[in-house]
Structures are given as structure tokens and as C-alpha cells.
N, C-alpha and C positions, 0 to 999 in steps of 0.2 A: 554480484549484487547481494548484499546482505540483507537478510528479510527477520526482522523480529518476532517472534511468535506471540501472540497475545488473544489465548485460547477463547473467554468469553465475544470479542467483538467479532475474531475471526469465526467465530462456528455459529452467530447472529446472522454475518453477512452470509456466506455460504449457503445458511438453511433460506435465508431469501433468494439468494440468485438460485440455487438447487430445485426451485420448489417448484418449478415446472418438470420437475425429473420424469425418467421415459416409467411408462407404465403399461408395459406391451408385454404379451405373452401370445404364445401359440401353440396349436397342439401338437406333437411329435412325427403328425402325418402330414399328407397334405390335404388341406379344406377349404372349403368355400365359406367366403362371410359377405357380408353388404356391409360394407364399416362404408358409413356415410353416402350410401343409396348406390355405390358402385362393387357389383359381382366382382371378387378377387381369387385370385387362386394361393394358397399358400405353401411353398416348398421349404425342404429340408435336403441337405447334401452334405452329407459327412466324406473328412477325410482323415489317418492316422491323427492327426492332429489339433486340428483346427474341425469346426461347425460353421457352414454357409447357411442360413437364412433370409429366402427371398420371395418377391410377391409378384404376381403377373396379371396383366390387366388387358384384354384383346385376346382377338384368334393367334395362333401361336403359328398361323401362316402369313400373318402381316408381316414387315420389317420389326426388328427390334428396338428397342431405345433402352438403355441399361444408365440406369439412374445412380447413381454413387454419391451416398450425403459426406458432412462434414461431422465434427467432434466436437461435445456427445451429441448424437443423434441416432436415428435409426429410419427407416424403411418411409415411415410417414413424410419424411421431411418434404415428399415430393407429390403428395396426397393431391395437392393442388392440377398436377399436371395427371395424375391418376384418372383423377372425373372427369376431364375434358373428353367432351364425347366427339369433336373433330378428332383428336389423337385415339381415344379408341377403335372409332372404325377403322384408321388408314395406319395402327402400330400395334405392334403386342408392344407393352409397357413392363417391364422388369423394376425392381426397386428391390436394392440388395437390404440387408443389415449389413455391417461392416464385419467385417468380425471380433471379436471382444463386444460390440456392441448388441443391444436388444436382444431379439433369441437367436444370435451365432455365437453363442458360446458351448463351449464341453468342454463341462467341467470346472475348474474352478478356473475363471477368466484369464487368458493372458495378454500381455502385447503379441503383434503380428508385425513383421517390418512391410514395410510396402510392398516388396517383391512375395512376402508370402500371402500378403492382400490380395495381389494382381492375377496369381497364380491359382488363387480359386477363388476368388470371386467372376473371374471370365468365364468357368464353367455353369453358371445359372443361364450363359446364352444357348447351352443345349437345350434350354425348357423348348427353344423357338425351333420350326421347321418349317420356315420361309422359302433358306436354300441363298437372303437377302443379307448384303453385309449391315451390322450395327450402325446405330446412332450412339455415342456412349459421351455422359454427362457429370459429370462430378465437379460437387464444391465445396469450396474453401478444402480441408483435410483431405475431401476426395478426390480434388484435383491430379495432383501426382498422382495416385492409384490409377485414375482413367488414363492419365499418360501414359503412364509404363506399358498398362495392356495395351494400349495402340503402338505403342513401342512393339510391342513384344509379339504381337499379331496381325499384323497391316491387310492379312487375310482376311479377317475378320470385322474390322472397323472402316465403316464410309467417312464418319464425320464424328469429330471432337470437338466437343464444347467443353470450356472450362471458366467454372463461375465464383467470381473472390476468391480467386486460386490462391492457395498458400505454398507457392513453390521456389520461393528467393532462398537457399540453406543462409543467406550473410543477411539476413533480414528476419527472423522470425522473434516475434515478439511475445514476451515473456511479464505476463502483469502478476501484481502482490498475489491475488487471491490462488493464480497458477502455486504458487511458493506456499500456500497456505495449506492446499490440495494436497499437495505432497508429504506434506508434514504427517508422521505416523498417528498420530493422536486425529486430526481433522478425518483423517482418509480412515478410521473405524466408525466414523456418523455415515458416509459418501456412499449413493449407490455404486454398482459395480461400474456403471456404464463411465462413470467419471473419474472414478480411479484410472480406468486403462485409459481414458482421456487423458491426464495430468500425466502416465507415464510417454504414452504419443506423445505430447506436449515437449518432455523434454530429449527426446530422444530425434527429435522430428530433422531437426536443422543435420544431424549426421544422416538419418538415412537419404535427405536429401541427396547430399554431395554423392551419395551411392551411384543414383541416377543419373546424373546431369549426363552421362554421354548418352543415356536414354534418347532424351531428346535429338539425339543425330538421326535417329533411326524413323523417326516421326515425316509421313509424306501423304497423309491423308490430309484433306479441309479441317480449319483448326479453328475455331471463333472465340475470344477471350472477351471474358466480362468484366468490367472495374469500376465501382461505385469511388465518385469521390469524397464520400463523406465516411469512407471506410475502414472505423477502427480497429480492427481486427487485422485485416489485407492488406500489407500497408503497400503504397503506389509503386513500389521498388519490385512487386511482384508482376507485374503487368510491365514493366520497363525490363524484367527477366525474361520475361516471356515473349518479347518482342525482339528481343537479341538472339534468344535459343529456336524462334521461328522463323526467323531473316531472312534463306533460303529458300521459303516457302512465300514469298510476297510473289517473286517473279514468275511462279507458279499460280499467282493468282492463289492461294490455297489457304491464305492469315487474312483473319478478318479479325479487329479488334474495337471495341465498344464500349466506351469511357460515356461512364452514367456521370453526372458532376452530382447530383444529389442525392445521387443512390447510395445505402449503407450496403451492408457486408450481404443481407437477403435477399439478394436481387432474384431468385429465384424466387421469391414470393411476391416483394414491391413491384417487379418490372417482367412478371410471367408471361406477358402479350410478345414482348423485343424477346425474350428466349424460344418462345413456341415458335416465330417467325423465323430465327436463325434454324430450329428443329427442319421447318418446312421451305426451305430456301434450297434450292439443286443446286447451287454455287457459291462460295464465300466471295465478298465485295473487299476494296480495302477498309480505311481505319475512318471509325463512325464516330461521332459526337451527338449528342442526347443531349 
């Protein structure tokens, strides 16, 4: 695809789509804040390379639920399920930063491939001492990240939700403004968080293909979310998802959940149908909304 460059309209647009940009910081320890009347705990987990930043919400003897947003975002994305004081009492609530994203970064920001996503982002589930397997949640970008860890730890994970998954590699879709982003001139206005989004962005469809045998390995409850009105996710990823979980019908263990009017946030428009799948001890088959 050839993309024109045309500096004033493109860095017009940008600074409007941008202008919700992340505005989050935290202190280098961990602390306690009331960000929106709900006690949080804030951690910090460094490794050679990489910086994990994450938030926990509940006794750290409940079961877990380890929350994974999408690109760019950060920790808040899930603020919504945060406050819900049915899920505080009966979960400790985790919510990562991605890394590159919000405050998980050291040093000057980089890409992370998903396997180095998956590889420590799973370590914020030591905050908890249940003794209880994970609930673990990831959407759109965070989707694969949550699969791999269930890939990669079936020890650790009861139940996978995955919401406006973005995980078809022969389907991921690439708009102007993406091409915009990239351009070295646009990407010195851009905060950090969007930069390593635009480079996720094009890099994504290969680390995909990395994974796909990932999903052989997947034998816990799986419930997929898919808005049909969803421009971002497009319907090929839930039609992947269903082919790479196939195995798992006859086990009773795929449940999938076609919104027809739901866009890409069904984690914010349709929060009540996610907390239910959170609190359900069994996956059903394939739902319509």
C-alpha cells in the first residue's frame, strides 16, 4: 500500500485522534492510591531488560483475574471491572501495563515480541497467594499475550477470556493514519506509548504466525468475544479462533459470543456479558446477543 505523506493534515488528524493520550505515571515503589474511590496497590517488577508495571485490587488470597489491555493503552483500560465490588470481594484483580506501554518501561521504550510480553507479564500473578488457578483476560492486542500464557502455563490458568481478539496473522488490518504514525517526522510529535504501538502495529501479523502452534497447547475454558460492528477486529478473527479451538467444543471448554452491535469495547459497552462469563464455573456452546 503506498501512503502519501502530507505533513500538515496528517499531524491535524493525529493530534485529534492522540488527544486522549495515556497520562499516567507512578511512583518507583509500590503505593496505595483511591484513583476513582477504589484502594489500589501499585507494583513494580523489573527484569534485565524489560519493566513490568501493575495494579491489584482485592485480598491477594482471593482467586486471581489478570487483566491484559490492547494498543495503546494501559492498566486503566479495565478500571471499569476494578470497582466492581461483587469482583472485589470474591477476586484479587491484577491489571498489567503492557510493557512498552504506560509506566513499564526502562529506559528509552522498546518493542517487546509477545513471547517476551507473556514471559513476564505472567510474573505479576506472584502478587496473589490464593494457592487458586487464574482467570486471565486480554483484548484486542492483548488477546495473544493472554493466550500464549495459557499456552505456556496451563498450571496456572482456569479460564481464558479473549475480547476483540486480534489474532488472525492473514487478517490484520493496517489504516492511513497506522502509515502516518510511522513516518519519522509524525512519530517526533507522538507520545511514547504510540510509537511502540505503530511499531506492534506492524510487526504484529509475523509474531502472530510465531504462535499459532501455541494454540495446540490451549486445554483450559476459552470464551471469545466479537462485536459485529467491529472496525478494528475484523470477523476473520473470531472465525480463527474457532478453528484453532475446535478440539475444545467436544470438551465442552469453547464458548463463543457474537455481539451483532457491539464495536471493538465490548469490555466497556457490554461489561455485565463479560463479568457473567468471569463468574460462570463452566463454558456453554456458541451465544448470540
Amino acid at each position: 500500500m503506498k501512503f502519501r505523506f502530507e505533513p500538515v493534515k496528517t499531524l491535524a488528524f493525529l493530534s485529534l485522534f492522540f488527544s486522549v493520550g495515556l497520562q499516567f505515571s507512578c511512583s518507583p515503589e509500590i503505593v496505595q492510591s483511591s484513583v476513582s474511590g477504589v484502594e489500589k496497590n501499585f507494583h513494580l517488577y523489573d527484569d534485565d531488560s524489560f519493566r513490568l508495571h501493575y495494579v491489584t485490587v482485592g485480598s491477594k488470597y482471593n482467586q486471581p483475574i489478570l487483566f491484559i489491555h490492547g494498543a495503546p493503552d494501559n492498566w486503566t483500560a479495565y478500571e471499569n471491572f476494578l470497582g466492581d465490588k461483587a469482583l472485589q470481594n470474591d477476586f484479587q484483580m491484577i491489571s498489567v501495563d503492557r510493557l512498552g506501554y504506560g509506566s513499564s518501561k526502562k529506559g528509552k521504550p522498546k518493542l517487546a515480541s509477545i513471547d517476551e510480553q507473556a514471559s513476564l507479564i505472567v510474573k505479576a500473578l506472584e502478587s496473589n497467594q490464593s494457592g487458586k488457578k487464574a482467570i486471565i483476560i486480554g483484548r484486542s492486542y492483548g488477546a495473544p499475550i493472554a493466550a500464549k500464557i495459557t499456552a505456556q502455563n496451563p498450571e496456572l490458568i482456569e479460564k481464558l477470556l479473549l475480547i476483540s481478539p486480534v489474532i488472525n496473522p492473514e487478517k490484520e488490518k493496517y489504516f492511513w493514519f497506522a502509515y502516518a504514525a510511522k513516518h519519522w517526522v509524525v512519530s517526533q510529535f507522538l507520545p511514547s506509548d504510540f510509537n511502540i504501538a505503530t511499531k506492534e502495529k506492524f510487526a504484529h501479523a509475523a509474531e502472530l504466525r510465531k504462535m499459532e502452534k501455541d494454540w495446540e497447547n490451549i486445554e483450559t475454558d476459552v470464551t471469545v468475544f466479537q462485536g459485529g460492528e467491529d472496525w478494528i477486529s475484523d470477523i476473520a478473527n473470531f472465525d480463527y479462533a474457532k478453528r484453532k479451538l475446535k478440539r475444545l467444543e467436544k470438551k465442552e471448554r469453547s464458548h463463543f459470543v457474537f455481539l451483532p452491535k457491539a464495536g471493538h469495547s465490548i469490555s466497556e459497552t457490554h461489561a455485565e456479558v463479560v463479568k457473567k462469563a468471569i463468574l460462570e464455573k463452566k463454558s456453554t456452546p456458541e451465544t448470540e446477543f
